[in-house]
C-alpha positions as CSV (number, residue, x, y, z in Angstrom):
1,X,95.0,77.9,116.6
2,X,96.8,81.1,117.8
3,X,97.2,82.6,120.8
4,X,100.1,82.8,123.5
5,X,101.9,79.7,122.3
6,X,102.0,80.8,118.4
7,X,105.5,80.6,116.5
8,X,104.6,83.5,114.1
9,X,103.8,87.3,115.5
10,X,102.3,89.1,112.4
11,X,103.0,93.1,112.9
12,X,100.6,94.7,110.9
13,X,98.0,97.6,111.0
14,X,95.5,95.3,113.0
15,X,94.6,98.5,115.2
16,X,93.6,100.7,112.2
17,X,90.0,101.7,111.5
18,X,90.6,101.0,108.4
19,X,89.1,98.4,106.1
20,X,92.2,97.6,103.9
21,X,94.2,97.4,106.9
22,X,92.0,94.9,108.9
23,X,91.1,92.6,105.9
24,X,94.5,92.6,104.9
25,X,95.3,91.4,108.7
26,X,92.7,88.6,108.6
27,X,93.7,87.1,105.1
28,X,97.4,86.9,106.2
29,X,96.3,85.3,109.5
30,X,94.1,83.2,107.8
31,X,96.4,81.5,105.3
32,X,99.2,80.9,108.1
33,X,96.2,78.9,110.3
34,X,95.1,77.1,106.9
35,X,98.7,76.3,106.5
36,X,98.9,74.6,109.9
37,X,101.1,77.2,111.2
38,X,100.5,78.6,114.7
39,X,100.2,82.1,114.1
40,X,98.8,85.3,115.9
41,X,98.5,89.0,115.4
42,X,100.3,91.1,117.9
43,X,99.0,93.2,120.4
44,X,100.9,96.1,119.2
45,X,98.8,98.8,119.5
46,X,100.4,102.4,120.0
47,X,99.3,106.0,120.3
48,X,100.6,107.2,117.2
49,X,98.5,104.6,114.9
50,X,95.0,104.2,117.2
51,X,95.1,108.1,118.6
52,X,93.6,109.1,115.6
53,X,90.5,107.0,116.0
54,X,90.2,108.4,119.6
55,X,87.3,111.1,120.4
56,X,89.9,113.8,120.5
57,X,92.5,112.5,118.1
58,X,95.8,112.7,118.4
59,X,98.9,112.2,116.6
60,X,102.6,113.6,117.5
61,X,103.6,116.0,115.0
62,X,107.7,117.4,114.9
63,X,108.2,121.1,114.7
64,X,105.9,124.4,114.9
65,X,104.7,123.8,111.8
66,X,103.3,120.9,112.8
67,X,102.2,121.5,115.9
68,X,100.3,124.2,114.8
69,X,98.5,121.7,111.6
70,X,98.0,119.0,115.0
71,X,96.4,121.4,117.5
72,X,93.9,122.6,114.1
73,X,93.4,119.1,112.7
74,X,92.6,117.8,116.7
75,X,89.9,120.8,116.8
76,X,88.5,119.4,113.7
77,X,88.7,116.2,114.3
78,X,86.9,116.3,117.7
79,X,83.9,118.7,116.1
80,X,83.6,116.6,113.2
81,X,83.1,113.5,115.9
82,X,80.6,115.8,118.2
83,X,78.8,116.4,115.0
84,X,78.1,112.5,114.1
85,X,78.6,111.0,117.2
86,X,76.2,108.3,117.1
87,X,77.5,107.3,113.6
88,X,81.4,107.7,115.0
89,X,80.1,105.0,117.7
90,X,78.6,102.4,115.9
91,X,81.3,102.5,113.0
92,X,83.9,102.3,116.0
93,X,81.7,99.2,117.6
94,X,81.2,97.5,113.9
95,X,85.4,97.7,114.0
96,X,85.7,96.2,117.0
97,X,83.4,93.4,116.2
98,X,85.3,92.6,113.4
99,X,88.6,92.9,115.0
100,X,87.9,90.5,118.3
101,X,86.1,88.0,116.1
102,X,89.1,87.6,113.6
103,X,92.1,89.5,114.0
104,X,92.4,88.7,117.8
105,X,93.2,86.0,120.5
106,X,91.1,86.0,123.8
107,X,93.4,87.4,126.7
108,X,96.2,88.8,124.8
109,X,97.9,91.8,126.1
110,X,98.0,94.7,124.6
111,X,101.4,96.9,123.6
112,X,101.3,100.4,123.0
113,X,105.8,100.6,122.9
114,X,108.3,98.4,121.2
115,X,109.4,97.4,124.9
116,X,106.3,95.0,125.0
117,X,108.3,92.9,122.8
118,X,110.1,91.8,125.3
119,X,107.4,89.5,126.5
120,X,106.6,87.8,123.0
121,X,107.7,84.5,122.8
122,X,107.2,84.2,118.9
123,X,110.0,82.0,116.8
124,X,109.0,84.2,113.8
125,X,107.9,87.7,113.1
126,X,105.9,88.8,109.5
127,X,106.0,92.6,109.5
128,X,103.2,93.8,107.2
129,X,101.3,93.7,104.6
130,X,100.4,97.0,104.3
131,X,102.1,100.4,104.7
132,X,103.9,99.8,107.3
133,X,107.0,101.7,106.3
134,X,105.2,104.6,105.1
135,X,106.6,107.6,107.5
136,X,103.2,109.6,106.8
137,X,101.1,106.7,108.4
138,X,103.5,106.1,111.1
139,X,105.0,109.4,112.4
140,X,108.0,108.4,111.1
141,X,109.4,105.2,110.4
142,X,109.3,102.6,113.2
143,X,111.4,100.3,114.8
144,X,108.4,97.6,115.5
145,X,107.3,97.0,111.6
146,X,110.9,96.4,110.9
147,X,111.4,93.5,113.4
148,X,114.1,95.5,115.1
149,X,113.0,95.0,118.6
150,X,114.5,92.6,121.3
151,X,112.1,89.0,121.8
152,X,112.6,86.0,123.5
153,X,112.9,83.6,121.6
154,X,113.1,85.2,117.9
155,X,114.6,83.7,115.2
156,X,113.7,85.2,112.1
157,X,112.1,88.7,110.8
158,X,109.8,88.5,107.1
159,X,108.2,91.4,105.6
160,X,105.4,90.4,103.6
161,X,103.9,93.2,101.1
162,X,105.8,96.1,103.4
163,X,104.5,99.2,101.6
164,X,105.2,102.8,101.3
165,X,102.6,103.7,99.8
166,X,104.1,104.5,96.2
167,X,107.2,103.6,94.9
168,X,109.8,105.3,97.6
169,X,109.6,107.7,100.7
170,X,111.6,111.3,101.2
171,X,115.7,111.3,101.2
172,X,115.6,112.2,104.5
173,X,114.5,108.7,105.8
174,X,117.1,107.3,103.5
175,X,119.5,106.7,106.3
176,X,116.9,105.4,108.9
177,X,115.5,103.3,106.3
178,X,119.1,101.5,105.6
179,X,119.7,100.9,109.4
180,X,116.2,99.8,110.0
181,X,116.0,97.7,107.2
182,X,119.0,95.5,108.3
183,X,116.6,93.8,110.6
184,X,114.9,91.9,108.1
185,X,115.7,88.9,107.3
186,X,113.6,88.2,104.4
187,X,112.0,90.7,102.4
188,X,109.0,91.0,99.9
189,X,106.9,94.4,99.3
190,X,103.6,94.7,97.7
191,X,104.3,97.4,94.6
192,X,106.7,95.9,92.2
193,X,107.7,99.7,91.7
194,X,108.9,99.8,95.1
195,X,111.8,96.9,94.8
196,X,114.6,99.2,93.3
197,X,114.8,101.9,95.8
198,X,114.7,98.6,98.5
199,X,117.6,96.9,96.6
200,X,119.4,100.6,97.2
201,X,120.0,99.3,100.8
202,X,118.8,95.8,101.4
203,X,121.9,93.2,100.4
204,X,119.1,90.4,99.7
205,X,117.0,89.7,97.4
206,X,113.6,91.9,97.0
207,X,110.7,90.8,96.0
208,X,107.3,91.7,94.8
209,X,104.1,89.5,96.3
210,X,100.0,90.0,96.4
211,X,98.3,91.7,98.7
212,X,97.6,89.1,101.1
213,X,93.6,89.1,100.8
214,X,93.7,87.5,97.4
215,X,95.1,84.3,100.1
216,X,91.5,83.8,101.1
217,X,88.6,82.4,99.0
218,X,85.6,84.1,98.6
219,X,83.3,81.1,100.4
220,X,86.0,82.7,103.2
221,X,85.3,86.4,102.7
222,X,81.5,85.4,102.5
223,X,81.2,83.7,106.0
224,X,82.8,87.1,107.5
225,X,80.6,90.0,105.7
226,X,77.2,91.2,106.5
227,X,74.7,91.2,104.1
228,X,72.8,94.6,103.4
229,X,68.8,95.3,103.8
230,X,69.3,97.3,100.6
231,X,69.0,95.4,97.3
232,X,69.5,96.5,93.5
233,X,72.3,99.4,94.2
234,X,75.3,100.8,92.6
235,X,77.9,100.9,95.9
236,X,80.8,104.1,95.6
237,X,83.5,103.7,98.1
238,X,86.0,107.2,98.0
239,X,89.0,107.5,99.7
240,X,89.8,111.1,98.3
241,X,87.1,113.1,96.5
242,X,87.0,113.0,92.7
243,X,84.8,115.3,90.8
244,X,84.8,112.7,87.8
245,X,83.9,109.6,89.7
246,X,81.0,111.5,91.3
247,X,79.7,112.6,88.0
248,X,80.6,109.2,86.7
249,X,78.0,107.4,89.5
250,X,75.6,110.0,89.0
251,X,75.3,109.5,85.6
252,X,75.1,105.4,85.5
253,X,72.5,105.5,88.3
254,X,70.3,107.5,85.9
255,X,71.3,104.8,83.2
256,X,70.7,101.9,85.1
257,X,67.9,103.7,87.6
258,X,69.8,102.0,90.6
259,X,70.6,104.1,93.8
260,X,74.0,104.8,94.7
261,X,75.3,103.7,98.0
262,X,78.4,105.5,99.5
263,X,80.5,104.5,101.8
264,X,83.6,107.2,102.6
265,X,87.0,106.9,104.3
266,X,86.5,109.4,106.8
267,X,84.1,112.3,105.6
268,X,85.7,111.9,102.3
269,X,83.3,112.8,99.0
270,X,80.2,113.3,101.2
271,X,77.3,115.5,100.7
272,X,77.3,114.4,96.9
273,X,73.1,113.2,97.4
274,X,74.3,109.5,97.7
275,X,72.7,107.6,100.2
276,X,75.8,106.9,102.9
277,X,76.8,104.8,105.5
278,X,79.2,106.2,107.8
279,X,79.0,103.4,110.2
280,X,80.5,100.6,107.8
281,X,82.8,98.1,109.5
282,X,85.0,95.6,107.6
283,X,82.0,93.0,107.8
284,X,79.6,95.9,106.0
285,X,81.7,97.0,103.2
286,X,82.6,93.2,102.4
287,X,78.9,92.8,102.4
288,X,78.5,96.1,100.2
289,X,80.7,95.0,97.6
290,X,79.1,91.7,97.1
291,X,75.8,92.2,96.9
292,X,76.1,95.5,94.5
293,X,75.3,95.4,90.9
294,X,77.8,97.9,90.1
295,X,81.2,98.7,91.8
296,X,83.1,102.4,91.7
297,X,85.8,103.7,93.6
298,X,89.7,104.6,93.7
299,X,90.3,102.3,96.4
300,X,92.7,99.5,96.1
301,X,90.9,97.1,98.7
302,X,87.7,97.6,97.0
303,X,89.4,96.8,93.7
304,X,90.5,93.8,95.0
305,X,87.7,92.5,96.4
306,X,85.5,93.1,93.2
307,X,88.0,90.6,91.6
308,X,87.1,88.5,94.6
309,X,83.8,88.6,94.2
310,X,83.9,88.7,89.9
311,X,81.8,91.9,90.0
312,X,81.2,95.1,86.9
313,X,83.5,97.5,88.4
314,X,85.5,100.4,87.3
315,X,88.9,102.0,89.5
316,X,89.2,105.7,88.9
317,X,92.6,106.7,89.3
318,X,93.9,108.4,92.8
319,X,96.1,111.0,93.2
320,X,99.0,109.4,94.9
321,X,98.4,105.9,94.8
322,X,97.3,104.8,91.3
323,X,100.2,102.6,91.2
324,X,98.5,100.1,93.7
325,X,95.4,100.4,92.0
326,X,97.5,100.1,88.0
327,X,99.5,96.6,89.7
328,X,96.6,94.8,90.6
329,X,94.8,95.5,87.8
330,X,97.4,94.7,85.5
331,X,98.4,91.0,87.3
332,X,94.8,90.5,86.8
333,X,95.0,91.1,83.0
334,X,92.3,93.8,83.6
335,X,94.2,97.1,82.8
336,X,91.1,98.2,81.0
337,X,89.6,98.9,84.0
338,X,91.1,102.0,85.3
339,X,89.8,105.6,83.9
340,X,91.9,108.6,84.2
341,X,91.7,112.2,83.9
342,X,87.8,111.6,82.9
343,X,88.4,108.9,80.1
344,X,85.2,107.1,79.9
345,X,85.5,103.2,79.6
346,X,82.2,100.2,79.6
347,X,81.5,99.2,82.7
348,X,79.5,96.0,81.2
349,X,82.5,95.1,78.9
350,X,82.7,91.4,79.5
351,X,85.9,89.4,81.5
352,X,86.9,86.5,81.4
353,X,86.7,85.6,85.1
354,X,87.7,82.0,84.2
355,X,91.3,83.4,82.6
356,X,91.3,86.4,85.9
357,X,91.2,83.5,88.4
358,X,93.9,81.2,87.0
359,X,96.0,85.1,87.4
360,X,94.9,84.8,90.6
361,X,95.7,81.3,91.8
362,X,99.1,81.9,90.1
363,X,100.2,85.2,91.8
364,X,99.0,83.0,95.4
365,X,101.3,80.5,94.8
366,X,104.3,82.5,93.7
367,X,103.4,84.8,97.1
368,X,102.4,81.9,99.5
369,X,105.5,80.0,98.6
370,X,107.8,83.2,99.7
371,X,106.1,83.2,103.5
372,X,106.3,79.1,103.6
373,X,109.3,78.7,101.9
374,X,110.4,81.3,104.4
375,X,108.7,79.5,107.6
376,X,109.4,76.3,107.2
377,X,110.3,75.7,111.2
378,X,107.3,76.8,111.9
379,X,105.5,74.2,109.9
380,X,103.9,71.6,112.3
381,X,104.5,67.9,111.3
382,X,100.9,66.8,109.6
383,X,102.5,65.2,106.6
384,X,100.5,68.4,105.0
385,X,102.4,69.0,101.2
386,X,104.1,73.1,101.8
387,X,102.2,74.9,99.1
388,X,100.2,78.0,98.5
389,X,98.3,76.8,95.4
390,X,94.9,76.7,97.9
391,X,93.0,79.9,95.9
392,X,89.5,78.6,97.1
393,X,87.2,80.3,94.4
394,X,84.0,78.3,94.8
């Protein structure tokens, strides 16, 4: 199912080398196909989001100020690349992989302006999940994850878990925020603390849904990793460097006499005499996860997915976005999770994965019923009951 003849568009961050982003992509895709819906992810693929994956990256930057960061953060980007060239190849290739195999449809056209919309012949468009209307990520914020393009044939704009990354974004995109925003037609957003600055300009009614790979099972999840040579490890993933989680892996290695395996996001909290893995695509670091003994990172993806996959984990607590990381844990019932400003909790304490799956299955079908509930047209007629009460833990 998919492809040029699909009713639903989904607008996400397909594009980004980013595992979050892509895995996000694929469990949204997935559940839409599982559902019977004809659905595909667009082609949207512009400068401003895939430039800084390029071997001279680029990103456009307002004002001297800026242009000055850009030209020194484009220097450093392209050394750092020359430096680890082989490992910047194969991580972009393991991407790739991942992203032709499941995010996209053979023969579809690629986009890189909001005039490519024109073509789409979509019914429905599902803007997100992710941080799509985070001006940082974006260069501002963006006509194309707001559904405020001209199409064909389009009917209907959803956002499903839009993010900003926290709980709002800087006054001055209030007023582009309110005139974009009037484009959606039905609107849900992935941090609870995010609805009232929403319900500030949006008329509607705002809600808060799951991250959209809690959608997918984990005999799902299993069929798309790769499993690891390694065996017996504790596996670190670091999306900013934290001098407390480092000590913190350091010192249950010793405990446990495991290794550590590190995978960064970028060249994030190298260098700390981990054994790393710079060349980790989406298929990897599922694989990682799974097969660890011990998870520990501030990453909200691999939080999720060591619910998924019912492992010993602890989050430690990021700088700007421990409210993503706070949410899920707390829907999960597994608050106790979380260490902060180098509070030391038992990463053996026992759960109750039994109790932390029925969350699960109940957060699905509260979120699953907003998309159907919300594409009901797009249903095809298989006599198929409309509900989102699938969570396939086997």
């Amino acid at each position: 199912m998919g492809g040029k003849n699909a009713d639903v568009g989904i607008v996400t961050f397909h594009c980004s080398n980013n595992y979050g982003a892509m895995l996000q992509a694929y469990g949204l895709k997935r559940f839409l196909l599982d559902h019977n819906i004809e659905a595909e992810i667009v082609r949207y693929e512009p400068p401003y989001m895939t430039g800084r994956h390029w071997w001279i990256p680029y990103a456009p930057i307002q004002g001297l100020k800026g242009r000055i960061w850009g030209l020194f953060h484009l220097w450093n980007g392209f050394w750092s690349h020359m430096q680890v060239r082989e490992d910047f190849s194969r991580q972009r290739a393991n991407m790739n992989r991942f992203r032709r195999e499941y995010l996209l449809e053979k023969g579809q056209r690629k986009m890189v302006s909001v005039l490519g919309f024109r073509r789409m012949s979509c019914r429905y468009y599902i803007v997100g999940s992710d941080q799509i209307w985070n001006p940082a990520i974006t260069c501002g914020l963006r006509k194309a994850y707001f559904g405020a393009f001209a199409a064909k044939r389009k009917e209907k704009v959803i956002a499903y878990a839009a993010s900003f990354g926290g709980a709002s974004i800087p006054p001055r995109y209030d007023k582009r925020f309110s005139q974009l925003v009037r484009h959606v037609d039905a609107l849900s957003v992935r941090e609870e603390a995010a609805v009232p600055y929403v319900k500030k300009f949006y008329p509607g009614e705002v809600r808060a849904v799951l991250d959209p790979v809690f959608f997918t099972g984990r005999e799902v999840w299993r069929a798309a990793e790769k499993i690891p040579r390694q065996k017996g490890y504790i596996f670190v993933y670091v999306t900013e460097p934290n001098r407390n989680m480092e000590d913190y892996a350091k010192k249950l290695s010793s405990e446990k006499h495991l290794p550590v395996i590190e995978v960064c996001a970028g060249l994030q909290g190298r260098d700390q005499g981990f054994q790393t893995d710079v060349t980790a695509g989406p298929a990897e670091f599922l694989g990682y996860i799974h097969h660890a003994e011990y998870v520990v990172t501030n990453s909200f993806h691999a939080v999720a997915f060591s619910i998924i996959y019912r492992k010993k984990f602890l989050a430690f607590a990021h700088s700007s976005l421990s409210a993503r990381l706070q949410n899920i844990l707390q829907i999960h019932g597994l608050e106790n999770k979380i260490c902060r400003d180098g509070d030391r909790k038992d990463i053996d304490l026992r759960v109750d994965w039994e109790e932390v799956d029925r969350r699960t299955a109940e957060a699905v079908k509260e979120s699953g019923d907003f998309l159907l509930e919300n594409l009901q047209g797009a249903m095809l007629n298989t006599g198929r009951k409309t509900t989102a009460g699938r969570w396939g833990q086997q």
